[in-house]
TIMI-2910 file (N, C-alpha, C, CB; in pm, 1 decimal, decimal comma, always signed):
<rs>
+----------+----------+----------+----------+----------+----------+----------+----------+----------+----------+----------+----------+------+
!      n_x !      n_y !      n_z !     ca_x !     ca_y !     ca_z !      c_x !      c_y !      c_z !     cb_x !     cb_y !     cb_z ! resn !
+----------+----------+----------+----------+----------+----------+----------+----------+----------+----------+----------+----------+------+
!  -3322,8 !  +1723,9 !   +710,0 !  -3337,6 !  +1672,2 !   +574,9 !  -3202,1 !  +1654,7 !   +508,7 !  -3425,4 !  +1764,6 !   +491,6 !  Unk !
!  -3079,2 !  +1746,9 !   +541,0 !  -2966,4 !  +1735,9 !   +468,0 !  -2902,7 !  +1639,9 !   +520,6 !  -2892,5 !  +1843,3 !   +457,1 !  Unk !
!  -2923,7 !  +1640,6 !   +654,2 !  -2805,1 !  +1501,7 !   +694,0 !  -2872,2 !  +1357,3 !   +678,2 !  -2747,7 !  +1505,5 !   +879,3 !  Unk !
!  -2986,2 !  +1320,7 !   +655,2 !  -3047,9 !  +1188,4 !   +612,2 !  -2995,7 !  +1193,6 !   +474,6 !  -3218,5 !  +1172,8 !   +623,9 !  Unk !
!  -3049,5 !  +1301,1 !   +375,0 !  -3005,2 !  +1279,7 !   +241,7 !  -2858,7 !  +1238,7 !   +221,5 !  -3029,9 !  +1398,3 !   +169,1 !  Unk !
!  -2713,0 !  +1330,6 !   +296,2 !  -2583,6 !  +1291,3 !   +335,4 !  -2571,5 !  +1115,7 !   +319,1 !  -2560,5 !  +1348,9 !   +496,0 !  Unk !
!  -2622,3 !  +1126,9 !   +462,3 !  -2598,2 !   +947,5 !   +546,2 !  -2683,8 !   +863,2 !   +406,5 !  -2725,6 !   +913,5 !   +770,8 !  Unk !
!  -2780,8 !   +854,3 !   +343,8 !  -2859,6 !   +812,1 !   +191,9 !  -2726,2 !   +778,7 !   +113,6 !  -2966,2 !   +960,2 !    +99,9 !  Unk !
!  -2663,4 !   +912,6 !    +73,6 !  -2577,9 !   +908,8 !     +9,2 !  -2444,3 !   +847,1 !    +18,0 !  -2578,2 !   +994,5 !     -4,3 !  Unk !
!  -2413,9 !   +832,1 !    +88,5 !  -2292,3 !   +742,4 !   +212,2 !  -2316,1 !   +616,8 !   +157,0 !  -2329,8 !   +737,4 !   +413,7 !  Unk !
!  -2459,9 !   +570,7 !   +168,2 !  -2457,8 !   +424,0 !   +245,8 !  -2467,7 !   +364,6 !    +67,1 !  -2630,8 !   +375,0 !   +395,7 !  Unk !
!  -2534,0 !   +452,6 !     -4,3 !  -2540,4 !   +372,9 !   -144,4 !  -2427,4 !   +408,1 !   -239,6 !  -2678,0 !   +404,4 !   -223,7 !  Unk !
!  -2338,8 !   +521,5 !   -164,0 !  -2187,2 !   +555,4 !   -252,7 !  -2127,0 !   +381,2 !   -187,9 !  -2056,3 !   +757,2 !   -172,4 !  Unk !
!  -2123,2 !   +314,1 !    -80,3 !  -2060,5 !   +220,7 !    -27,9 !  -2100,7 !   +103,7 !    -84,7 !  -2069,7 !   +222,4 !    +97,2 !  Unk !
!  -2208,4 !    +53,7 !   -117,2 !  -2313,6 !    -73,4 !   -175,5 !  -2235,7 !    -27,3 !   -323,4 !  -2540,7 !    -53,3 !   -158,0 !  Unk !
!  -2168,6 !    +65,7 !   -420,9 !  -2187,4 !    +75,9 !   -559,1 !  -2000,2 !    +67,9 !   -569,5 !  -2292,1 !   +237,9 !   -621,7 !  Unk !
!  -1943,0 !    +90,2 !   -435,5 !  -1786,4 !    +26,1 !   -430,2 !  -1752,4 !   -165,4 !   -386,0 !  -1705,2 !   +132,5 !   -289,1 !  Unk !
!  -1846,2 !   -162,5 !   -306,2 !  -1851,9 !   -261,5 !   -269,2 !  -1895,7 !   -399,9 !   -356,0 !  -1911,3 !   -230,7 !   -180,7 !  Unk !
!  -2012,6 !   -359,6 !   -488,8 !  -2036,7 !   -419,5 !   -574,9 !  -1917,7 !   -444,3 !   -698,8 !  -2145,6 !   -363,1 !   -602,0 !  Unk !
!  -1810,7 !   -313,0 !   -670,3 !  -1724,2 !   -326,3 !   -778,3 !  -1568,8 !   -401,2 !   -719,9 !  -1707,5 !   -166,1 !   -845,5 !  Unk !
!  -1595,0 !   -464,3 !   -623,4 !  -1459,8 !   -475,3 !   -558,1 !  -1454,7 !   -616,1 !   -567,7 !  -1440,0 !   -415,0 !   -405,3 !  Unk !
!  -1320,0 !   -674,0 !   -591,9 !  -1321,4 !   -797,0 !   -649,4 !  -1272,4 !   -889,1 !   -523,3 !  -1227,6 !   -801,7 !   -786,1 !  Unk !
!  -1346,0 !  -1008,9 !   -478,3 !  -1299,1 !  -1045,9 !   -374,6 !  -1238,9 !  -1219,2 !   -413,9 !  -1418,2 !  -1020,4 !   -260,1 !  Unk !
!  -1158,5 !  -1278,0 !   -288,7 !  -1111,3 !  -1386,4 !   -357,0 !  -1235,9 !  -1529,4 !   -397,8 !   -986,0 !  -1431,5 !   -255,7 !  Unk !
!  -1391,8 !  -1502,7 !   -382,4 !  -1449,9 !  -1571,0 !   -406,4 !  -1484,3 !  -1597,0 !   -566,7 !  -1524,4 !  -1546,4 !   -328,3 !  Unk !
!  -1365,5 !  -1499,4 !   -635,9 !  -1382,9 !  -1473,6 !   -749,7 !  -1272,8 !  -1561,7 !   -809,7 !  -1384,8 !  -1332,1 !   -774,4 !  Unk !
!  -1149,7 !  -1589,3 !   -735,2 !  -1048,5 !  -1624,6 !   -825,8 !  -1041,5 !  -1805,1 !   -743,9 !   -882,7 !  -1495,1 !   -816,6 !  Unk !
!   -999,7 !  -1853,9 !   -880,4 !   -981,5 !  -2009,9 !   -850,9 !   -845,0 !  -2024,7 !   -876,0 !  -1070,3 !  -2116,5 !   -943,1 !  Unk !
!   -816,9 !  -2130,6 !   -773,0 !   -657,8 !  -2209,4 !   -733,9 !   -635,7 !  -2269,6 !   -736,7 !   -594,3 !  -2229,0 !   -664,5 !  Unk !
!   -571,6 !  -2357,1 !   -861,4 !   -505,3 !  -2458,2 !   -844,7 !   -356,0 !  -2498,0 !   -849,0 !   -554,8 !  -2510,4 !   -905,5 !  Unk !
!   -345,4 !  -2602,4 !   -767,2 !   -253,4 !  -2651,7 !   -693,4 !   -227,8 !  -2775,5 !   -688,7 !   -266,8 !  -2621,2 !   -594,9 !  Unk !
!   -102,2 !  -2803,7 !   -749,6 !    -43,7 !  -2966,2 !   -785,6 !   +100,0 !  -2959,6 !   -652,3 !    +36,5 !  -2986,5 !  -1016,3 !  Unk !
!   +122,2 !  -3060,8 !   -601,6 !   +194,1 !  -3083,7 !   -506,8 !   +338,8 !  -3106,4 !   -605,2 !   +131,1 !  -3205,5 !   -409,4 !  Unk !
!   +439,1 !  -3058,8 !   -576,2 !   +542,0 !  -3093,1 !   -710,6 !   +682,8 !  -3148,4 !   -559,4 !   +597,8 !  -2881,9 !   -863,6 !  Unk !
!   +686,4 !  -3139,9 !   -456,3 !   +791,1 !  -3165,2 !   -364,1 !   +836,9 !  -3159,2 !   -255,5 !   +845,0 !  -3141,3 !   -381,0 !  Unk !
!   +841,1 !  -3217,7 !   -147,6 !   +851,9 !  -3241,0 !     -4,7 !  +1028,0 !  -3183,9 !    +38,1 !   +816,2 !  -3429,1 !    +25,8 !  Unk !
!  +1052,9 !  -3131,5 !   +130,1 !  +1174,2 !  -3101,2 !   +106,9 !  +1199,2 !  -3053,5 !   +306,2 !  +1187,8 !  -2965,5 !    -43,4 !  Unk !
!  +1336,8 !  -3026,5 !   +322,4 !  +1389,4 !  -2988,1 !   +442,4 !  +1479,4 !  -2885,1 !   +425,3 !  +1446,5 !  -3090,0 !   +508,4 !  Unk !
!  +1505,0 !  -2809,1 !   +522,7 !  +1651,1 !  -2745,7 !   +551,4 !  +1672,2 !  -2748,7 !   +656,8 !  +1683,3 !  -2621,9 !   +521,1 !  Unk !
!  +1815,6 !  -2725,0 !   +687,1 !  +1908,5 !  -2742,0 !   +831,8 !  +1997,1 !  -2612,3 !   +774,3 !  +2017,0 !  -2927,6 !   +866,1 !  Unk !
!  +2008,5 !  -2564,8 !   +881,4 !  +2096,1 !  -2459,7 !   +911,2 !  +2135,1 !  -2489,3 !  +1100,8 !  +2003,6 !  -2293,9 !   +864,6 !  Unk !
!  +2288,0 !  -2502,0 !  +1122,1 !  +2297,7 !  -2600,1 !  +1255,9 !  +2240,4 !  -2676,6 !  +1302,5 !  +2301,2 !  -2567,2 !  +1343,7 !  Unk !
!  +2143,5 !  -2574,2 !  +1422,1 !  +2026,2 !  -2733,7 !  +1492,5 !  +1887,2 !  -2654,3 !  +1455,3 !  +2032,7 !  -2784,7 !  +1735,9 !  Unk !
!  +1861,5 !  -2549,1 !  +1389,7 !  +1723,6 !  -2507,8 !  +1296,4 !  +1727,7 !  -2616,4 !  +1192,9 !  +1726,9 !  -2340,3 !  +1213,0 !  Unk !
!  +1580,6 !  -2660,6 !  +1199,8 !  +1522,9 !  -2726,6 !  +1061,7 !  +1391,2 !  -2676,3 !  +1057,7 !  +1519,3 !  -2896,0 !  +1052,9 !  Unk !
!  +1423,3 !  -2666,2 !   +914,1 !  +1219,4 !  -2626,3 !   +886,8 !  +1236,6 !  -2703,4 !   +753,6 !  +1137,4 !  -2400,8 !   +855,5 !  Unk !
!  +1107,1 !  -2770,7 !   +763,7 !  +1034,7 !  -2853,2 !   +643,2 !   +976,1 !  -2760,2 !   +564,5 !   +922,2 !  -2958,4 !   +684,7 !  Unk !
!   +922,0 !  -2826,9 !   +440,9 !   +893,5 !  -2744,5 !   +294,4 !   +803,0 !  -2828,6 !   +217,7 !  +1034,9 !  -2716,5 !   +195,2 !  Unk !
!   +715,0 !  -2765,5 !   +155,7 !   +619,0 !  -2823,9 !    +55,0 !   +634,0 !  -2749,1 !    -64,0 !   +471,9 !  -2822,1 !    +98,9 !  Unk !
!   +660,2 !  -2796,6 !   -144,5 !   +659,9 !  -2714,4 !   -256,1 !   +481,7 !  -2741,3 !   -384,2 !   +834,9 !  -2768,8 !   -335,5 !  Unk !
!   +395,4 !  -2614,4 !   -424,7 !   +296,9 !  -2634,1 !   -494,4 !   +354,3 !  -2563,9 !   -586,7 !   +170,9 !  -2606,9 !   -450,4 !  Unk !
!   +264,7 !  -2618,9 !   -734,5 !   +285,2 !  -2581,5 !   -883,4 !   +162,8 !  -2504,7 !   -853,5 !   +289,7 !  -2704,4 !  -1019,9 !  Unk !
!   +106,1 !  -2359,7 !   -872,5 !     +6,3 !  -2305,5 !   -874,4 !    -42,0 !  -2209,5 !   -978,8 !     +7,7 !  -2266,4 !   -778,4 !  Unk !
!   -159,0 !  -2237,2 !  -1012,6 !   -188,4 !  -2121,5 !  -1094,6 !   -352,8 !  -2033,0 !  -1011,5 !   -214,5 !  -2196,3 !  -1281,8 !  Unk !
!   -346,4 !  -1966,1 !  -1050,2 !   -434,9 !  -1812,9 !  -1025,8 !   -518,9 !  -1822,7 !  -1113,4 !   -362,9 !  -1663,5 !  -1044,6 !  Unk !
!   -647,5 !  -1810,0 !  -1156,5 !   -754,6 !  -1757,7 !  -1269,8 !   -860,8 !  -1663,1 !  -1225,3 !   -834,0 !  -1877,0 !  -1331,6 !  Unk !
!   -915,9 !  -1595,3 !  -1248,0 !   -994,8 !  -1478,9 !  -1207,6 !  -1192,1 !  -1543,5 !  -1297,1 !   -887,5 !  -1290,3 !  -1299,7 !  Unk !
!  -1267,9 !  -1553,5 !  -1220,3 !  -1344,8 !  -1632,7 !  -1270,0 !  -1453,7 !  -1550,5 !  -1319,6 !  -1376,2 !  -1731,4 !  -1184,4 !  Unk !
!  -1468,1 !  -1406,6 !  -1274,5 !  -1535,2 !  -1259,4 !  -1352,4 !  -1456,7 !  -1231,2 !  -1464,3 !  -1532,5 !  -1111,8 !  -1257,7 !  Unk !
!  -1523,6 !  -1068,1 !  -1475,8 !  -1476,6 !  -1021,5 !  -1547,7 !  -1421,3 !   -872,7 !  -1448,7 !  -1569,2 !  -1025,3 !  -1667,9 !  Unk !
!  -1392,1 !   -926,8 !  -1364,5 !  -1315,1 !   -821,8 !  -1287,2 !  -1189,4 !   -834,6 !  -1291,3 !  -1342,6 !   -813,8 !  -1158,3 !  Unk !
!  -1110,8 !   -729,8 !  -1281,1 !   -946,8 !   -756,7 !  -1287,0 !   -911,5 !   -731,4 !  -1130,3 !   -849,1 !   -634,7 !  -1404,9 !  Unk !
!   -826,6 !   -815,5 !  -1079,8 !   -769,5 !   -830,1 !   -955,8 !   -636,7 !   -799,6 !   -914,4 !   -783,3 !   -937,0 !   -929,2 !  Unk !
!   -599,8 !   -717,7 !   -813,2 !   -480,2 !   -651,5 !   -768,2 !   -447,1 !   -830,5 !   -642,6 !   -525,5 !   -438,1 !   -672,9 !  Unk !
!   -330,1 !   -890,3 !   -748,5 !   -274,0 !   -968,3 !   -646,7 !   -186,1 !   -937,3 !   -520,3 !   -213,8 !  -1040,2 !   -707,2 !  Unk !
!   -144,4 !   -832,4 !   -531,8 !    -73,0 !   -750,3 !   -472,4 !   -145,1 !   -746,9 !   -309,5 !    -70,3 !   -612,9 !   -562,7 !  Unk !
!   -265,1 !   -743,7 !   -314,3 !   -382,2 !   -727,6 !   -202,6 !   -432,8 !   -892,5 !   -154,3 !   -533,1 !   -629,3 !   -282,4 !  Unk !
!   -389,6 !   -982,9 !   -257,4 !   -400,7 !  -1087,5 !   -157,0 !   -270,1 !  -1195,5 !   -133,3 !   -526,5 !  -1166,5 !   -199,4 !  Unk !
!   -293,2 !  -1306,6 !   -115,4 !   -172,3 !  -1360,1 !    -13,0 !   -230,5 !  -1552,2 !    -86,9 !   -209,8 !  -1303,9 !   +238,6 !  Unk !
!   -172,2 !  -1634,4 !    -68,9 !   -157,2 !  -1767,3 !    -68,0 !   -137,8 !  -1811,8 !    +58,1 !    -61,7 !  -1807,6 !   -146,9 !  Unk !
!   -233,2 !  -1919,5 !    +94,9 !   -192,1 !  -1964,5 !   +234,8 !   -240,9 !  -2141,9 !   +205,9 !   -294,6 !  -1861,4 !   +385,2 !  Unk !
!   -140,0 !  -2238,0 !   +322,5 !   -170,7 !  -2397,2 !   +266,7 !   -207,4 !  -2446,2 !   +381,7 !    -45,8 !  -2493,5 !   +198,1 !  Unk !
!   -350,5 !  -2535,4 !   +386,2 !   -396,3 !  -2590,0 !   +488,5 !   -378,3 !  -2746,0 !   +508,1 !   -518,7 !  -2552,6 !   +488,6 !  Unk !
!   -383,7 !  -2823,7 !   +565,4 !   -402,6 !  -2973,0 !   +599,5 !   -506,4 !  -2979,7 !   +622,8 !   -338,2 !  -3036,2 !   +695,8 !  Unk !
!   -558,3 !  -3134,5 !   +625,6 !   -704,2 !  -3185,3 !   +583,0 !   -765,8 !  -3167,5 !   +771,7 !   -702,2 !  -3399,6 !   +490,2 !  Unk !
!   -649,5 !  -3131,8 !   +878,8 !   -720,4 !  -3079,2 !   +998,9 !   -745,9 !  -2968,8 !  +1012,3 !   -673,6 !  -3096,7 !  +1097,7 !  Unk !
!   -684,9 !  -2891,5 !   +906,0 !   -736,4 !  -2744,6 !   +914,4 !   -586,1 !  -2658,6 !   +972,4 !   -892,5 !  -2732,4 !  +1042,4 !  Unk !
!   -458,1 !  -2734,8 !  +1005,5 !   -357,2 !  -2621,8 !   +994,9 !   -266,0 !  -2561,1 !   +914,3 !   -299,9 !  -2632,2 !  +1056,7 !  Unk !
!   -274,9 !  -2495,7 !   +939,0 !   -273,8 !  -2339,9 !   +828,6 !    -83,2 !  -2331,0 !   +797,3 !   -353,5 !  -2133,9 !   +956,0 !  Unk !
!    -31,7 !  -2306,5 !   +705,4 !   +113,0 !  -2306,7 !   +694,6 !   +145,2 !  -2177,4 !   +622,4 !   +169,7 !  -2435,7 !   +618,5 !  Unk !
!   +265,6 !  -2121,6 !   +665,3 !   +316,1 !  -1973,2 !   +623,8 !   +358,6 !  -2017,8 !   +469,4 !   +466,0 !  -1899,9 !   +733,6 !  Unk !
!   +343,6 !  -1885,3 !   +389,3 !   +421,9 !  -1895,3 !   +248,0 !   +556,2 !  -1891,5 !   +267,7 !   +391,8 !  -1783,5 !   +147,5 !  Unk !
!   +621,3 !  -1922,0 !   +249,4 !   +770,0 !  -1943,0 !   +226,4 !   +820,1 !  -1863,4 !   +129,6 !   +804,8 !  -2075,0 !   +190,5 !  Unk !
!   +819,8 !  -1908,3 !    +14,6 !   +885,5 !  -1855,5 !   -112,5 !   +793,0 !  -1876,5 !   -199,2 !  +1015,0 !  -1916,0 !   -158,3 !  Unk !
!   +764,0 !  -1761,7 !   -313,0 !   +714,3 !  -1767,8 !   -404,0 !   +711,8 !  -1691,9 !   -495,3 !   +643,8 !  -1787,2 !   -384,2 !  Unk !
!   +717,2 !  -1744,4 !   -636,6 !   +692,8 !  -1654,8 !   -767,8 !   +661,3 !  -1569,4 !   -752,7 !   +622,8 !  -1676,3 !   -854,9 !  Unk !
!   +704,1 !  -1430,1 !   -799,8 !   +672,9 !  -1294,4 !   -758,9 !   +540,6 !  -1306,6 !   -869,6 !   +811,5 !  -1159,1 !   -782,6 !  Unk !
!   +517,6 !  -1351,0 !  -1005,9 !   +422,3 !  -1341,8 !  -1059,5 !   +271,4 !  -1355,4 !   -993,9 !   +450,5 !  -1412,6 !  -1141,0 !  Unk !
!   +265,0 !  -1464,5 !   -898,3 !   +134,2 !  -1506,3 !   -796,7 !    +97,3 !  -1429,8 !   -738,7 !   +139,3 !  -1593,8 !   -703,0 !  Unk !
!   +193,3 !  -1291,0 !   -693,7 !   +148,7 !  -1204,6 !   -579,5 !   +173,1 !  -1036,4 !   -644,1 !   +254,6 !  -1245,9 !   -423,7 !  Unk !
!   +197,6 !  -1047,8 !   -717,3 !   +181,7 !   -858,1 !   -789,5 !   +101,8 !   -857,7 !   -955,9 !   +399,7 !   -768,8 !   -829,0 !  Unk !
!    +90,3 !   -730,3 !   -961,6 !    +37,5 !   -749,3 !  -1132,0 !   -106,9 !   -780,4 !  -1092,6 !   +120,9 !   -898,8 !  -1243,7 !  Unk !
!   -165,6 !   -747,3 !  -1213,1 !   -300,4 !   -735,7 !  -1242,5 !   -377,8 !   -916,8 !  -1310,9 !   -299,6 !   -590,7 !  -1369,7 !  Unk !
!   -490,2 !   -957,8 !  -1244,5 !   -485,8 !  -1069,7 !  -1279,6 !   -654,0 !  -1055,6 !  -1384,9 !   -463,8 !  -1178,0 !  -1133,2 !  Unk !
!   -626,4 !  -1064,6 !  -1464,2 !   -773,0 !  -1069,5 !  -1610,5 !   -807,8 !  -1139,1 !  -1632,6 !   -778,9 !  -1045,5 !  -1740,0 !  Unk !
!   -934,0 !  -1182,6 !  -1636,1 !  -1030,9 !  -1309,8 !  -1701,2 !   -949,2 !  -1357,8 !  -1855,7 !  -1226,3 !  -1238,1 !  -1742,3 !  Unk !
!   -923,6 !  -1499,5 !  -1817,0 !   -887,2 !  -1532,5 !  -1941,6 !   -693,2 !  -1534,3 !  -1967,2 !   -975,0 !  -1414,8 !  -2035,3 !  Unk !
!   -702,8 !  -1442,3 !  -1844,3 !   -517,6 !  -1430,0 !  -1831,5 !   -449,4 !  -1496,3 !  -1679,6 !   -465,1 !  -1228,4 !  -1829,9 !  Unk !
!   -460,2 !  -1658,7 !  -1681,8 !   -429,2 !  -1684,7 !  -1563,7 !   -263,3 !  -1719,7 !  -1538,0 !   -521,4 !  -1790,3 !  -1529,3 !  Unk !
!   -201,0 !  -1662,1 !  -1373,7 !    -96,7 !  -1672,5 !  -1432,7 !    -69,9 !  -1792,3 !  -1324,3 !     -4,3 !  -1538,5 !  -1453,7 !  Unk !
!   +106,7 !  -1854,2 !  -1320,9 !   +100,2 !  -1978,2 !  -1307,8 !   +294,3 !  -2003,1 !  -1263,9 !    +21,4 !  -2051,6 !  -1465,3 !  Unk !
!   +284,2 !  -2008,5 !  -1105,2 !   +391,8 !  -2001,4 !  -1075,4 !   +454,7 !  -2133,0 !   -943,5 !   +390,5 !  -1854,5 !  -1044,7 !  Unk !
!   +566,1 !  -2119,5 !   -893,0 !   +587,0 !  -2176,4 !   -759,9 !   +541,2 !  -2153,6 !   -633,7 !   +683,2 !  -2170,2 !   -740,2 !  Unk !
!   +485,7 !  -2236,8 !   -551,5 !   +497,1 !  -2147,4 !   -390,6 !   +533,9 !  -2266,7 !   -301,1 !   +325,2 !  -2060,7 !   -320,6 !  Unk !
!   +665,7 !  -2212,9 !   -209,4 !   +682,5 !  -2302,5 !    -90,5 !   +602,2 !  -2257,5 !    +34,4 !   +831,9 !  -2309,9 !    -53,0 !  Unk !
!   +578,2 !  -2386,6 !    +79,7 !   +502,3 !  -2340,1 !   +195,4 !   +584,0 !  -2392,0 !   +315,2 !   +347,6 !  -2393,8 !   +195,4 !  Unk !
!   +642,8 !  -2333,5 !   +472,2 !   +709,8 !  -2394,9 !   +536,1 !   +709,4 !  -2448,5 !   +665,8 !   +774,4 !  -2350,0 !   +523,3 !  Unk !
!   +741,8 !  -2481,6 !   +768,1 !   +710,7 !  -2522,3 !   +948,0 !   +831,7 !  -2539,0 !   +998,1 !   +621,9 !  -2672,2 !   +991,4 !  Unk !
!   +798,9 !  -2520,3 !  +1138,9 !   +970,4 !  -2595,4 !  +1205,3 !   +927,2 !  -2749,8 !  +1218,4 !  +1037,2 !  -2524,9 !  +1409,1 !  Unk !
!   +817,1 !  -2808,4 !  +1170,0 !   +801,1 !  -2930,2 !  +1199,4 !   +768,9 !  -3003,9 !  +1099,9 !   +726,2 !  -2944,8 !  +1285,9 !  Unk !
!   +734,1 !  -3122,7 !  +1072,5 !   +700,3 !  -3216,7 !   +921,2 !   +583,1 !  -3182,4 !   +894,6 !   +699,7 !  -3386,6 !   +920,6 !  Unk !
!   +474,7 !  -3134,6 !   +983,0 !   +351,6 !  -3142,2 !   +970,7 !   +320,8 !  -3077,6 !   +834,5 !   +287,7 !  -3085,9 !  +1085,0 !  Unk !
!   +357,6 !  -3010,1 !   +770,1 !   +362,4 !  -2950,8 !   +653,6 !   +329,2 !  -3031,3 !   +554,3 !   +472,0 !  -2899,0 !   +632,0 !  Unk !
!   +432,7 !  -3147,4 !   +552,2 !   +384,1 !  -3245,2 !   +473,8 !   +279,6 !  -3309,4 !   +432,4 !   +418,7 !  -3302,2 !   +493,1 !  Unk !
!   +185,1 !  -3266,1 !   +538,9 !     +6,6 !  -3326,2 !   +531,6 !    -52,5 !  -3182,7 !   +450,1 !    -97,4 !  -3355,7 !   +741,4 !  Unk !
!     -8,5 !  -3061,0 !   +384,2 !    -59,7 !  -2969,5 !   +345,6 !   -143,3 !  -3038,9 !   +237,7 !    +29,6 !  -2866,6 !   +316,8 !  Unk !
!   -227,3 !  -3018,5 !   +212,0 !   -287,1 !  -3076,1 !    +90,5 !   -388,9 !  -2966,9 !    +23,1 !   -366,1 !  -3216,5 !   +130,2 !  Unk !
!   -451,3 !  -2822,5 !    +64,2 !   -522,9 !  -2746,3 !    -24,9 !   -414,5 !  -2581,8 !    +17,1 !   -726,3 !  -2753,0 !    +18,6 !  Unk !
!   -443,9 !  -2512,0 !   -124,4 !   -358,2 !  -2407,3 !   -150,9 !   -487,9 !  -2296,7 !   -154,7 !   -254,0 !  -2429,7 !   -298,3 !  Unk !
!   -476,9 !  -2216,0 !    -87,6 !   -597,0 !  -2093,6 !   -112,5 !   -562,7 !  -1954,3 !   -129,0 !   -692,2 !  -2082,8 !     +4,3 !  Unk !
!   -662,0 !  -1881,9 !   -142,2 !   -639,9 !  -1701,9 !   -165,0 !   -681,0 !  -1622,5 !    -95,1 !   -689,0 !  -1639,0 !   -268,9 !  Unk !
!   -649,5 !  -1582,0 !     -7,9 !   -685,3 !  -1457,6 !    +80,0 !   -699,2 !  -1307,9 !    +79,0 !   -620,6 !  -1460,6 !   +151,8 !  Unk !
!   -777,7 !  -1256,7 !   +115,4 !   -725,9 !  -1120,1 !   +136,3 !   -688,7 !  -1046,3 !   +260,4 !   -806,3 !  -1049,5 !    +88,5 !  Unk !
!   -701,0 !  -1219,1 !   +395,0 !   -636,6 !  -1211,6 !   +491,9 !   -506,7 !  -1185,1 !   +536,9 !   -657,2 !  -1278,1 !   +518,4 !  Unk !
!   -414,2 !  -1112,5 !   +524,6 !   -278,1 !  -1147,8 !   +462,2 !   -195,6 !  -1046,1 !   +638,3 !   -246,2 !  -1053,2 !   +234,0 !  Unk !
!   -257,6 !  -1100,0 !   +684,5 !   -179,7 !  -1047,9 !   +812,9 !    -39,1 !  -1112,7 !   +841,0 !   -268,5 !  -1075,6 !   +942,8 !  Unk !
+----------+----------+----------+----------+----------+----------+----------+----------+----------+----------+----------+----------+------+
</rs>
């Protein structure tokens, strides 16, 4: 009887964290394309996209950006590393009603970058 009641208790302490945990299906992204760009360093080049982005939190949950990540896809579906970005987009607490609104480069060793066209939120952030 004690260890069913236990494992009871487990499984609905987990359903009452899990209800309070804010995931990125919560926060909306938008993303204006502001600049296409290159670097060379000798015979390294990596291409650059630069997005104008802002963050909004679409609850009333507050969100640890800190825990998720920005990542930029092309209309085939490949995926491009963050580069550089506004420290504001990725730390700090994000509040309904308080969206914040920064830079992010996204980069490749190749042009393909240039076809990036959607900016998203993860909490994939491997």
């Amino acid at each position: 009887m004690k260890v069913s009641s236990i494992i009871a208790s487990l499984a609905l302490a987990g359903f009452c964290f899990a209800a309070n945990a804010s995931t990125p299906g919560h926060v909306a992204v938008y993303a204006t394309e502001q600049s296409q760009g290159s670097i060379s360093i000798g015979d390294k080049t990596t291409y650059t996209k630069t997005f104008e982005v802002s963050i909004a939190t679409l609850s009333s949950n507050t969100v640890d950006l800190s825990k998720l990540c920005l990542k930029s896809y092309s209309p085939d579906k490949k995926e491009f590393k963050l580069d550089t970005v506004d420290e504001v987009l990725t730390s700090g607490s994000l509040k309904e009603g308080k969206p914040v609104k920064g830079i992010a480069v996204f980069a490749s060793d190749n042009d393909a970058v240039f076809n990036a066209a959607l900016v998203k939120i993860s909490d994939d952030c491997k």
